[in-house]
N, C-alpha and C positions, 0 to 999 in steps of 0.2 A: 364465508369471507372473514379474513384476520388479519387484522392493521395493527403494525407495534408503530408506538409512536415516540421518537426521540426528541427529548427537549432539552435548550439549554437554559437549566432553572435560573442562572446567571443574569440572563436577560431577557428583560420584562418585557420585551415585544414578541420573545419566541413564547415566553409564561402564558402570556394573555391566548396567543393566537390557540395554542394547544388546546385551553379550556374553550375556546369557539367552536375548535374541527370536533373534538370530543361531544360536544353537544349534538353535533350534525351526525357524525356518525351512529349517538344513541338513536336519533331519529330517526335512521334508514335501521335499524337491527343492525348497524354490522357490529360485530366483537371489534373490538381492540384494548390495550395496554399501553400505561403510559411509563419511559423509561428516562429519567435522569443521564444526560450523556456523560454529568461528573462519576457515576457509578460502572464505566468504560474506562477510565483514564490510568487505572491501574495497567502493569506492564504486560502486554500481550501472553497469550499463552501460545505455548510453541502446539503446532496442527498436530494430527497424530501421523504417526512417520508412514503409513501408507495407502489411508485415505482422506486421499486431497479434497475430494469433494463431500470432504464428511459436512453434517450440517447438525450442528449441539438442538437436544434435546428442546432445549427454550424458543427454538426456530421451527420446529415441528407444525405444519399446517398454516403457517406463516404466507399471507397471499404478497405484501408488499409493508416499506418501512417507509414510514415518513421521516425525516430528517430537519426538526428545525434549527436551526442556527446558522452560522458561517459552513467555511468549508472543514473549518477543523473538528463539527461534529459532524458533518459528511464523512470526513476521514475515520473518526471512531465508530459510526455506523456499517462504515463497509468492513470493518475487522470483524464487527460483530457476526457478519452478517457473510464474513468470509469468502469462501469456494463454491457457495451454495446454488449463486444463480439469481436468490429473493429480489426484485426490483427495490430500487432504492427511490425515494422521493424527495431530491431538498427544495429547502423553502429558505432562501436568502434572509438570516436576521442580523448578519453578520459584517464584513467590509467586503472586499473582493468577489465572493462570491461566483468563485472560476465554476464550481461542480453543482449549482446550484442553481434553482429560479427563482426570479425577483416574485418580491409579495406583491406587486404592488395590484396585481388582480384580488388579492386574498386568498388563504390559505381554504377555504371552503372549496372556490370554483377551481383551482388547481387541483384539487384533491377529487372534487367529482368528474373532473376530465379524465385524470388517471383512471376513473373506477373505469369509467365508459367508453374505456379503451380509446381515447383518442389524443394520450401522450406518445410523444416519439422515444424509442427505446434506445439507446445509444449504450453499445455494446464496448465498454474501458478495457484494455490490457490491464491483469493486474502482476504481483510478481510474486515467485515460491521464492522463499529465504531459506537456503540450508548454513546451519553455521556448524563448524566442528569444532572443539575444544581442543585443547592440550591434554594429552595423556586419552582421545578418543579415538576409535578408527576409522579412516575415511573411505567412502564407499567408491570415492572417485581417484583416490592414490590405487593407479594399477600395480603400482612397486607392495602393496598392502592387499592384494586383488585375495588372498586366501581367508580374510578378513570381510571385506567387506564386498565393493562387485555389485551390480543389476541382475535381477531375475530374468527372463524371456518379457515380461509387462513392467520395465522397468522399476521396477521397486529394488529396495534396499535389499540384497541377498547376505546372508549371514547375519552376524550381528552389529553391523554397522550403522547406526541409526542417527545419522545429525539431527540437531534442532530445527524445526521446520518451522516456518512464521508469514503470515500474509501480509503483506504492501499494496497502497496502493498508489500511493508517491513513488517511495523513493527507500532505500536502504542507504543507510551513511558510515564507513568506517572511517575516525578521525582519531585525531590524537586526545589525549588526555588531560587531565585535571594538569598536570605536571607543566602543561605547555610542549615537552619535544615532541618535533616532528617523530612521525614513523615511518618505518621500510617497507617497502612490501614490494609485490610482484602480482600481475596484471597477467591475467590469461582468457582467451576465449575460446571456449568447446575444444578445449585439450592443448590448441597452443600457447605457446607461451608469446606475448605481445612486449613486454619491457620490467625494470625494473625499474622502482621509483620509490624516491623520497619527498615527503609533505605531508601537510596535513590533515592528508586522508583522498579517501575515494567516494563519490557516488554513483550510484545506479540506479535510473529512474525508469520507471514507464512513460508511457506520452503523458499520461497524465501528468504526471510529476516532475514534467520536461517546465512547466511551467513555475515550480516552486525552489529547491532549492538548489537541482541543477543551473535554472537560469542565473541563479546568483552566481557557481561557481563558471558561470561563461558559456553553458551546453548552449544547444539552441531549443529553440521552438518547434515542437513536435506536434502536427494536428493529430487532434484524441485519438483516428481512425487507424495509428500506425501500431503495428503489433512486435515489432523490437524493442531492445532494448536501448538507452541512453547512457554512457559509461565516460564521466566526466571527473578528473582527476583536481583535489582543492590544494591551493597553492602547492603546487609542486614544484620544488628545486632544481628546475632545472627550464631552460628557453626553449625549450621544443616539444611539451607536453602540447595534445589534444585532446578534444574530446574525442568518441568514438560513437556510432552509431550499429548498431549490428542488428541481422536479424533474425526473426522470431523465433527460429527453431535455436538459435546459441546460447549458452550458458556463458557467462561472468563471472569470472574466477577470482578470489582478491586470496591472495595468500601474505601473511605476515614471513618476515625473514627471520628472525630472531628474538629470544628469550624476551631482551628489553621493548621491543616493538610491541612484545605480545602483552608485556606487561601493562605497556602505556596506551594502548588502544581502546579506545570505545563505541560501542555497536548500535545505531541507533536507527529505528524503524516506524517509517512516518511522525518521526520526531520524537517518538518513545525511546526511552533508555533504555536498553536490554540489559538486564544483569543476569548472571551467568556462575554456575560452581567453580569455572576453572576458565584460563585467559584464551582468548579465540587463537586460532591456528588459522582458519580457513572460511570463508564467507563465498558461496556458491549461490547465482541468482539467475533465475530464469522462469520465462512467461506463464504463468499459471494456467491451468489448462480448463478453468472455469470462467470467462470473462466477468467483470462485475457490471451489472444495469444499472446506470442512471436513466430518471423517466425526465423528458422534458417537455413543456408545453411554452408555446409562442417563443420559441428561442431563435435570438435574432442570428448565432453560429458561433463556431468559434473564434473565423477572424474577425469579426465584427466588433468583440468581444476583447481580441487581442488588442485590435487596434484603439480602443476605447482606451485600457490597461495601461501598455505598454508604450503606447507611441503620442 
């Protein structure tokens, strides 16, 4: 057995708890490791272009990850922790606490319920991020299909390789430092859905239905739902909506122009994605590895909703 343990050095109630479970753990023999989440917060590295469920070296024999803090090092734990499958464990140190369980049992007895298998496993959508650049070829422009194109196992054929990146929110293409709105165009699994100016787009999972989609107006999506959420930020125009689509669809954000592509910015669970060259193309769909959150005594989601929100 091998327990990584995330903590937010930040705050002293996640500090303290860490060196408690650490001690309980030395006690039973199990291995584990302890990881600073400010040492995650560096900008995503893009997956490798055609194994999604690759799982980094540092994750190798990896039984489950504890997670102390809010949700936002839940959110950097599950990057970490990717396409993999590893159970995840939070431990509420934080406000909100959507993806997470309250301490108020203590981090020992929540942690030895996980061991002994008598956490509930709640199986998240998470989301594949392909971005294309300017001046890159796209795998999915069939007008480019001698370029780029699927194999039979869908992977990238040719040399066509987008940027590939894990979510487990939400992806955000918005406008820039500059302030203008930008242009762009809206497709899903090949068609074309509208065009649209504002500023910007997102695309959430259910998880993320709850973050910054619900700011821009989406709805509330229980955890269970495996579509996507594709909700358009101030758009210029009185007859945008959100869109719900499902599981098996891709999400298409295409930029229209040189200046759109210049002024756009890509951001992924709230990470800033910097990039060689200005995006062209943002392609988003359900990952084909779901992420585990473990939960114990969890009163549900609408309970939890209703607490929040209402």
């Amino acid at each position: 057995m091998h327990i990584v343990i995330i903590r937010n050095n930040s705050n002293s109630q996640a500090l303290d708890a860490s060196l408690l479970l650490a001690t309980y753990l030395a006690s039973q023999g199990i291995e584990f490791e302890m990881i600073d989440v400010k040492s995650l917060e560096k900008q995503p590295d893009s997956l490798p272009a055609v194994d999604e469920a690759h799982t980094s070296g540092a994750l190798a024999g990896v039984d489950m990850v504890v997670a102390l803090g809010g949700d936002g090092t839940i959110l950097r734990t599950a990057r970490m922790v990717g396409f993999s499958g590893i159970p995840i464990l939070g431990i509420n140190f934080g406000h909100l606490g959507f993806l997470a369980n309250t301490a108020d049992d203590g981090v020992v007895a929540l942690v030895a319920s996980a061991l002994a298998g008598d956490a509930v496993s709640e199986k998240r959508s998470n989301l594949c991020v392909e971005v294309v650049c300017v001046g890159e070829r796209d795998p999915y422009d069939m007008a480019d299909a001698a370029y780029g194109g699927f194999d039979e196992q869908g992977e990238c054929a040719g040399d066509a390789h987008p940027h590939r990146y894990f979510a487990l929110n939400e992806v955000a293409l918005t406008r820039g430092a500059n302030g203008r709105i930008i242009d762009f165009s809206l497709g899903v699994s090949g068609e074309h859905v509208a065009d649209m100016r504002g500023d910007g787009f997102v695309v959430a999972s259910a998880t993320g239905s709850t973050g910054y989609a619900l700011s821009a107006g989406g709805p509330l999506v229980a955890p269970g739902f495996t579509g996507l959420v594709a909700v358009p930020l101030a758009p210029h125009t009185l007859r945008a909506r959100a869109l719900v689509t499902e599981s098996s669809d891709v999400v298409e954000l295409t930029l229209e122009s040189d200046r759109s592509r210049e002024d756009a910015t890509l951001f992924i669970d709230g990470n800033l994605i910097e990039l060689d060259a200005p995006v062209k193309c943002v392609y988003v769909s359900r990952g084909q590895t779901p992420t585990t959150l473990l939960r114990c005594n969890h009163d549900g989601f609408y309970a939890h909703v209703s607490h929040v929100f209402f």
